[in-house]
N, C-alpha and C positions, 0 to 999 in steps of 0.2 A: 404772518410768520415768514421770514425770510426762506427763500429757494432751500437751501442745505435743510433745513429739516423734511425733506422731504424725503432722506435716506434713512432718518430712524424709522419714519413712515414703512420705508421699504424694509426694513428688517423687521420691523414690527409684522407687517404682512407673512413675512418668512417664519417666525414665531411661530403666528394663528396655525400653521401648517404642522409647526413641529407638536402642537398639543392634541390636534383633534384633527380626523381624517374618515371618511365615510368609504366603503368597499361593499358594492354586490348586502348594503344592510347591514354590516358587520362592521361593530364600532371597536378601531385598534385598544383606547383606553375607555376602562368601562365606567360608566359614572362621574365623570367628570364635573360635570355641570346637573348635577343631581342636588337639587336642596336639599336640606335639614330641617325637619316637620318640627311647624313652633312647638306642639305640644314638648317633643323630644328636646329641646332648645331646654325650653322651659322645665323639665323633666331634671335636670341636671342641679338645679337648688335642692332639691333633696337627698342629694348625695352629702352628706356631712363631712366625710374626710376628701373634698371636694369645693366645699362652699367657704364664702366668706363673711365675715361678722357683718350684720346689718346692725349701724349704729348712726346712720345720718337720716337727717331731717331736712325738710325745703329752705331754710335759713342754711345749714352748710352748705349743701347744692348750688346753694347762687353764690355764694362767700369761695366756693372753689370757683365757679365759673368766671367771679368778678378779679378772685387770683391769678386765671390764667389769663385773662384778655388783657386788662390795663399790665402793662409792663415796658419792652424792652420797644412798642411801636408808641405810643405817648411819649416814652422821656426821650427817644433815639431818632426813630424814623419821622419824627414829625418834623426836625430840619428840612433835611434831604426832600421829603415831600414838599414843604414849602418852598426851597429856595431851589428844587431842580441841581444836577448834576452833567457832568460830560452826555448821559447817557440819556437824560430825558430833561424836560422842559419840570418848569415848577409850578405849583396854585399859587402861589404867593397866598394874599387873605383868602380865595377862596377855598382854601383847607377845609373850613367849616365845612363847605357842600362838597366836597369832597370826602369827608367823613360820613354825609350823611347820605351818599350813594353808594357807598359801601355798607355802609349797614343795612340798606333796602335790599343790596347786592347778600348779604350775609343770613337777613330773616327770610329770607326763599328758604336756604339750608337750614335755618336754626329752627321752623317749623317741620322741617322734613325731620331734622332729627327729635325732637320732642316726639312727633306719631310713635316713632319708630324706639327711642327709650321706654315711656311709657306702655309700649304693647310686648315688645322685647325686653323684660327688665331683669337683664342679667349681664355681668362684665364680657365684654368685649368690641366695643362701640360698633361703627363701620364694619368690621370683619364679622360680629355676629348678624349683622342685618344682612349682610350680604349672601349669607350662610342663609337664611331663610328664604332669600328671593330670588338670587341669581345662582345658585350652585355654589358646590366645594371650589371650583378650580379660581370662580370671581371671589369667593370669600376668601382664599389664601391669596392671592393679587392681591389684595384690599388689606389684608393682616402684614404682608411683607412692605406694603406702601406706605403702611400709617407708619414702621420703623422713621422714615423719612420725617414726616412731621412732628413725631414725639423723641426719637431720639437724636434726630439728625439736627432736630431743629433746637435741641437744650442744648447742643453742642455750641451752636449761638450765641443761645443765651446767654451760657455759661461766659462765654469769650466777652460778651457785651458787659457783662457783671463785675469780670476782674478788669476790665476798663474804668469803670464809674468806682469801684473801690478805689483802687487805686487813686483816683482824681478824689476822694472823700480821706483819704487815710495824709495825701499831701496837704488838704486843704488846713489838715488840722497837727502839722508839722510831721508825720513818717513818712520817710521815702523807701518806696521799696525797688528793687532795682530791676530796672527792666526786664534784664536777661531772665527772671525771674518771674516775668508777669504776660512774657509776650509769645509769640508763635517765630517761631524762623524764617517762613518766608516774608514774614511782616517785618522783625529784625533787620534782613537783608535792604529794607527801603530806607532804616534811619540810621542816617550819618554815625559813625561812630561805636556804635552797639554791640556788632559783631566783635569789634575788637576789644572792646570792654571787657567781653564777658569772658570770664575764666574760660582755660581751653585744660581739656583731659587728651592727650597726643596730638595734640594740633588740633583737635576738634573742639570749635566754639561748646559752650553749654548754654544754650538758651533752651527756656520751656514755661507754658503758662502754672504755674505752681498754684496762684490766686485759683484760677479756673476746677484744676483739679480739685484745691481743697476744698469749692463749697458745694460740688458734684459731691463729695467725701459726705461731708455732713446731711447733705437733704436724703442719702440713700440710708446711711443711719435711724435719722426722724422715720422713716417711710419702712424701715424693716420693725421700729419698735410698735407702729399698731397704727389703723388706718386714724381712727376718733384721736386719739393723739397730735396725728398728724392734720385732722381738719382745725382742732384747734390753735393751731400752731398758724394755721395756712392764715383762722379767722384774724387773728391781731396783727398779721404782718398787713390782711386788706383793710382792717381800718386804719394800720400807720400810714398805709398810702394814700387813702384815699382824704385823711387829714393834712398830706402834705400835699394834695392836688388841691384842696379848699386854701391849704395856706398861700401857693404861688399862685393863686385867683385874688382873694383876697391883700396881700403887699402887692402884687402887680398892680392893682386900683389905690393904692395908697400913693406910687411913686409916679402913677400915668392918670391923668383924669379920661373919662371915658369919651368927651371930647378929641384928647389926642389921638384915643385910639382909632375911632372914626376916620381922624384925617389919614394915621396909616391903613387905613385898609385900600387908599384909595394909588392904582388901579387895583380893583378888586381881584380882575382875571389878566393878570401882567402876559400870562404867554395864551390867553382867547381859552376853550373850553379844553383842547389837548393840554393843556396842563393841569388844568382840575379834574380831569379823566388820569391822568400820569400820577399825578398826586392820589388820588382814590386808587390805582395801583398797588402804589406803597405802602398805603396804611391798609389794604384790607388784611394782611398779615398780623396786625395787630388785632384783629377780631375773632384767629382761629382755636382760641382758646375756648368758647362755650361746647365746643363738641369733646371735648375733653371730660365734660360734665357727666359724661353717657358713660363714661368706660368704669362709675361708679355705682352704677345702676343697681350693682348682685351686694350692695353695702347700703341701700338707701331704703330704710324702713315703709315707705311706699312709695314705691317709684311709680306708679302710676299715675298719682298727683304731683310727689316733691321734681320728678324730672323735666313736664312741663314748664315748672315754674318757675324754675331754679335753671333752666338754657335760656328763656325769652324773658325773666326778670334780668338776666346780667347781662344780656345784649344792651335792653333798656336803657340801664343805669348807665354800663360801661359807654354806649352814643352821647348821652347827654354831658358826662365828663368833656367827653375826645371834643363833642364842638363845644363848652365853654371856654376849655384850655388853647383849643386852636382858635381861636377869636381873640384870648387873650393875649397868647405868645405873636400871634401878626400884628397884634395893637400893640405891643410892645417897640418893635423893632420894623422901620419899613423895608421893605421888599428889595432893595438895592442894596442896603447898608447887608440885610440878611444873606445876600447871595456872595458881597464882597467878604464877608465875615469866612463865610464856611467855607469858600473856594482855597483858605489857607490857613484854619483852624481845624482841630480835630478836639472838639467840645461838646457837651452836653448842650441840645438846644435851648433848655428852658432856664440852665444856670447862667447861659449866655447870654439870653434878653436880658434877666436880672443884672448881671452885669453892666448891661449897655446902660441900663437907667439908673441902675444907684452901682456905683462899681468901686464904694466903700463897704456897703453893705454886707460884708463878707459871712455875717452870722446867717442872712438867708438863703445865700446863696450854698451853702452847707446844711441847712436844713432840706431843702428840696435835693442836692445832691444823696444824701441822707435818704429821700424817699425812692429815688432812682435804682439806690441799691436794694430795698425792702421789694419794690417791685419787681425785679428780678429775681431776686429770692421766690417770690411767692409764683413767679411762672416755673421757675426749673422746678417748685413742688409740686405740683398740679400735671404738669406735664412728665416726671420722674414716676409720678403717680399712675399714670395711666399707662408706657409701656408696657410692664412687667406684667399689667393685668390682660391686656392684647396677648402676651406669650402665654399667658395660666390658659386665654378662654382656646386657644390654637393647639396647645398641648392637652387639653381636654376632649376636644377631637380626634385628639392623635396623629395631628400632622405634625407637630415638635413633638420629642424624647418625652418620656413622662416625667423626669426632673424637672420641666416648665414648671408643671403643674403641682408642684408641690407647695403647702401649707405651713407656715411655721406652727407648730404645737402647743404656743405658748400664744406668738400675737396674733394667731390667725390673720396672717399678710401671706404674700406670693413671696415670699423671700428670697429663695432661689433664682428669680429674676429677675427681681427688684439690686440685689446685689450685681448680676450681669449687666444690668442697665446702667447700673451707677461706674463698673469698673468703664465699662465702652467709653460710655459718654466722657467721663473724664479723662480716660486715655486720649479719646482724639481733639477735647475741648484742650488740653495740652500742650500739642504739637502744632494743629491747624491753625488756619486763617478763618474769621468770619464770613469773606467775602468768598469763600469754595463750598462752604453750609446752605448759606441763604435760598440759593436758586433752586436746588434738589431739595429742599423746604416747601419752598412755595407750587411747588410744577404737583408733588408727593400728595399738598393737601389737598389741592383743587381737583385732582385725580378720584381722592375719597370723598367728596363734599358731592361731586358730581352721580357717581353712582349712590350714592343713600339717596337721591333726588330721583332718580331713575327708580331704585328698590320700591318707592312710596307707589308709584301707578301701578308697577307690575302687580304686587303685594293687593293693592284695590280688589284689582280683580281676579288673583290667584286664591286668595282670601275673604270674599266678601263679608262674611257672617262672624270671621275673627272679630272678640272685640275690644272696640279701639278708645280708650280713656279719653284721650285726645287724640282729635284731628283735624289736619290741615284744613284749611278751609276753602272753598269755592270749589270742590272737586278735585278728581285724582290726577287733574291734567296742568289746571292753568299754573299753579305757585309751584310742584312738582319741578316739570319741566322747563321753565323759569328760571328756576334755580340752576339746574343742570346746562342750562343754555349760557347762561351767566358765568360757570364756573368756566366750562369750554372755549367761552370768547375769553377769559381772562388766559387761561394755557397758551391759546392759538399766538398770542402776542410776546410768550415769552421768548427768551434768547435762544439759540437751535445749541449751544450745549446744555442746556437745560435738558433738551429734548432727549439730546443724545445720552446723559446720563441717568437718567428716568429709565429710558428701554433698556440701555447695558441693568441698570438694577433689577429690573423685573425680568429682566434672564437669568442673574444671578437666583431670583428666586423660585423661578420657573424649573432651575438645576437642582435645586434641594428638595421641591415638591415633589418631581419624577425621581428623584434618588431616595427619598424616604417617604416622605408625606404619602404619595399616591397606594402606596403599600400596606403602610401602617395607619391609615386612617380609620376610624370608628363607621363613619360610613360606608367605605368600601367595605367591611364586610358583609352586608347589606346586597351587594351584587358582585360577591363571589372573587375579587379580589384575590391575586395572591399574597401573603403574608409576608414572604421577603419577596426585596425588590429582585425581578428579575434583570439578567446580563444586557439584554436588549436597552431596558431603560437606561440601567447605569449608562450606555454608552451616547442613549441620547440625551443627559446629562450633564454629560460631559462639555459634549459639544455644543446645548447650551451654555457650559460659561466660558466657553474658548470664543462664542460670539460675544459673551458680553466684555470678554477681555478685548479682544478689536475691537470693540464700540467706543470703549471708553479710551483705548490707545489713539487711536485715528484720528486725523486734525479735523476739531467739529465747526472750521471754521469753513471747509470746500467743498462744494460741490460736488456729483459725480465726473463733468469735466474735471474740475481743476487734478480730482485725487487719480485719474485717470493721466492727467500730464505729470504728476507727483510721480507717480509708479514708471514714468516711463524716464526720469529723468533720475529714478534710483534712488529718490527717497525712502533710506532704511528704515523708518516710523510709519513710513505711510506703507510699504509692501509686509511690513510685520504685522499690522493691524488689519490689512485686507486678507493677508493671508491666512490669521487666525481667524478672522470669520468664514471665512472658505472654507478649512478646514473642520470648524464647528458646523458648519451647514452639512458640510460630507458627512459627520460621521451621526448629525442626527436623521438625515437618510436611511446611512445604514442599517441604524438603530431602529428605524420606522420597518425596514421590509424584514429587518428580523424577525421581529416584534409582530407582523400583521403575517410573516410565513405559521408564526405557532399559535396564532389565535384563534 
């Protein structure tokens, strides 16, 4: 990791301090890090105006899991992984092994979460395991990070979706108009657009219109009833996964498997750093099986159907990724692929098709055709699983009780099933893909990594809990493996990555100590006050006046450079240090208030 993230490190360290602090035996916040007794966990299905319909089986289970994983990293990221970019070298043919150490890199996780479904089988993935083994204060970390993954990251999808429509609705003669389909600051890079597009007082009107409306529609499906919507999820994963057997099968019709041999060769064009850079890429396309868990309080036995239903769609969905990646580098060699994309902005697998029959326009439509089905079927699966993360958080009582509320008719979370769909499409709208992606990726590896950690601690906090399925070889070796895995993968991300990651988890660390910590279910268990006291509000505050300077401040300098920054009167950069100063001052203050009346 580059030098500069060594400052969110440092704020991060300033955090640890604002939440918990030891005096003479006297703990300032009480129970913080206090779990939630599985039985009580467990205790919570029998509350009926409370629970949710169990109507899924191990065949839905894996049909959502196989929805969420194959999508928008098969049809999209599998270029970019191939042929390398500004930013990273490429696998060229060896994609295949690149896919398939990421999935080694992915069943560390996807057994940690199978133990942890199956013994925990109730909605709220990562956040309720974490609730069982690391405390309230990691379990709300962990429910405000996964926002990142599931809503941050449909935000994406969304974006990637009304792309591939659009390229499916021209193919077959509609043109819809950009200003109409795009983001502003993505507008701003192509010639002409901004001026195109109708102006209200001088003001351009661009906005992703495609994006919002099928955010519109999947929150619809998802509010009229969960079985509904598995079946809905089922036929979109066989449309695709008939249109990934159709560009296998024409791709060997127009390419003998002769030629493809001869393109694979150099297999490792840029040596193993790019089949390591490549296995990057794509592992984002596999974070879709953990999505499977957050269905757990709907899954008629989850003690059987959620094992089988996260490690059967791992399965499947590996052996897809490496026939497709063996075929798409057999298609097109490694040179031609890198000159292609360095000035196209195309779908990769309608591209190869292109390269080799680029009359063929009818198949080259049919697989654009599945590109979109598969993005449909992630933004449901993943639309799916926030609202249920805010029911199982508002059930504890760290969100409002509106979280938690039940429609009366389709027994869904509807309440935040609709908040999830307004967000997501408000910002799938306006935004860029490329400002989602990285607060995506940093968000999941975060949660993948503590459920890894949950498994050993859990061993032995729990020994005689028992456990349907479990990991195998011990509480240590595949555990922490995994977790080690997920940490080497963060450690390498880009330092704003880093830096928007901690401003986030102050932002959420501001709402826990302004509500959560008060009105939780467990605090009153150890005497808790019931409204937040002044103290806190004020260290609150200055939690998100730190993560406002985090996020303001150039995450590109060092403590020198923002240090010469400051002294040569950069107004961005004294506004951002200043607001974290000030945030640090006033959750001080807030600390010796706070620990004077304790």
């Amino acid at each position: 990791m580059p030098n500069s993230a060594s400052i969110p490190s440092a704020v991060g360290a300033i955090a640890s301090t604002v939440i918990y602090i030891h005096s003479g035996g006297d703990t300032l916040l009480r129970g913080i890090f206090r779990t939630k007794n599985l039985d009580d966990i467990l205790a919570a299905l029998g509350d009926e105006t409370h629970s949710l319909k169990r109507t899924l089986g191990a065949l839905n289970v894996t049909l959502l899991g196989i929805g969420a994983i194959i999508g928008a990293g098969i049809f999209a990221t599998v270029g970019t992984a191939a042929a390398g970019d500004a930013a990273r070298p490429g696998a060229g043919p060896s994609l295949m092994l690149s896919f398939c150490i990421t999935a080694i890199v992915c069943a560390f996780t996807a057994l940690c979460y199978a133990e942890m479904a199956a013994m925990v089988p109730i909605s709220g993935s990562a956040y309720t395991y974490s609730y069982a083994t690391l405390g309230e204060l990691v379990a709300w970390i962990i429910g405000w990070d996964l926002i990142l993954e599931y809503a941050i990251g449909n935000v994406a999808v969304a974006i990637s979706w009304a792309n591939y429509f659009r390229s499916l609705l021209e193919s077959i003669g509609i043109d819809i108009p950009q200003w109409l389909s795009t983001d502003f600051r993505t507008a701003r890079k192509i010639p002409g657009l901004i001026e195109s597009a109708p102006h209200i007082l001088g003001v351009p009107i661009v906005f992703n219109l495609l994006a919002f409306g099928i955010v519109t529609l999947i929150t619809i499906v998802l509010v009229w009833g969960i079985k509904e919507s598995a079946q809905f999820n089922a036929v979109m994963v066989g449309i695709k996964i008939l249109v990934l057997l159709f560009f296998i099968v024409i791709a060997l019709y127009f390419v003998s498997p002769a030629k493809m041999v001869t393109n694979w060769h150099p297999f490792m064009p840029n040596g193993f750093s790019g089949t390591l850079a490549g296995a990057a890429v794509v592992f984002f396309a596999y974070i879709g099986f953990d999505a499977v868990s957050t269905v757990a309080e709907e899954t008629k036995n989850p003690a059987r159907d959620l094992p089988i239903g996260i490690i059967a769609s791992l399965i499947i969905c590996t052996f897809f990724y490496v026939v497709v990646a063996a075929v798409f580098t057999g298609l097109i060699p490694y040179s031609e692929l890198v000159r292609r994309l360095a000035t196209e902005q195309a779908e990769p697998l309608t591209m190869a098709l292109q390269h080799v029959a680029p009359n063929a326009n009818w198949a080259t439509g049919i697989v654009a055709f599945g590109s979109v089905v598969a993005h449909t079927a992630v933004l449901l699966v993943f639309q799916l699983g926030q609202p249920r993360i805010f029911f199982s958080m508002a059930r504890d009582g760290l969100l409002p009780p509106v979280f938690a509320k039940v429609h009366p008719k389709f027994k869904t979370p509807h309440v935040t099933t609709i908040l999830t769909g307004v967000v997501v499409g408000g910002f799938s709208a306006v935004m860029s893909i490329d400002e989602m992606v990285d607060l995506t990726n940093i968000g999941t590896l975060f949660a993948f990594m503590l459920v890894c950690v949950g498994i050993t601690i859990l061993r032995y906090k729990e020994p005689t809990r028992h456990r349907p399925f479990k990991v195998p070889f011990g509480p240590w070796i595949l555990p922490i493996a995994g977790a080690v895995s997920c940490l080497f993968l963060m450690y390498y991300l880009p330092p704003t990555s880093w830096w928007r990651f901690i401003a986030w988890l102050m932002i959420g660390l501001s709402v826990y100590l302004s509500y959560g910590y008060a009105k939780s279910e467990l605090g009153r268990k150890v005497d808790r006050p019931r409204t937040t006291p002044g103290w806190l509000m004020l260290t609150g505050l200055g939690s998100f006046l730190i993560a406002v300077g985090i996020l303001a401040i150039p995450h590109h300098a060092s403590l020198s450079e923002l240090s010469a920054e400051m002294s040569d009167g950069n107004s961005r950069t004294i506004l951002s240090v200043g607001s974290i100063g000030v945030g640090v001052l006033l959750c001080i203050i807030g600390m010796i208030v706070g620990k004077s009346k304790d």
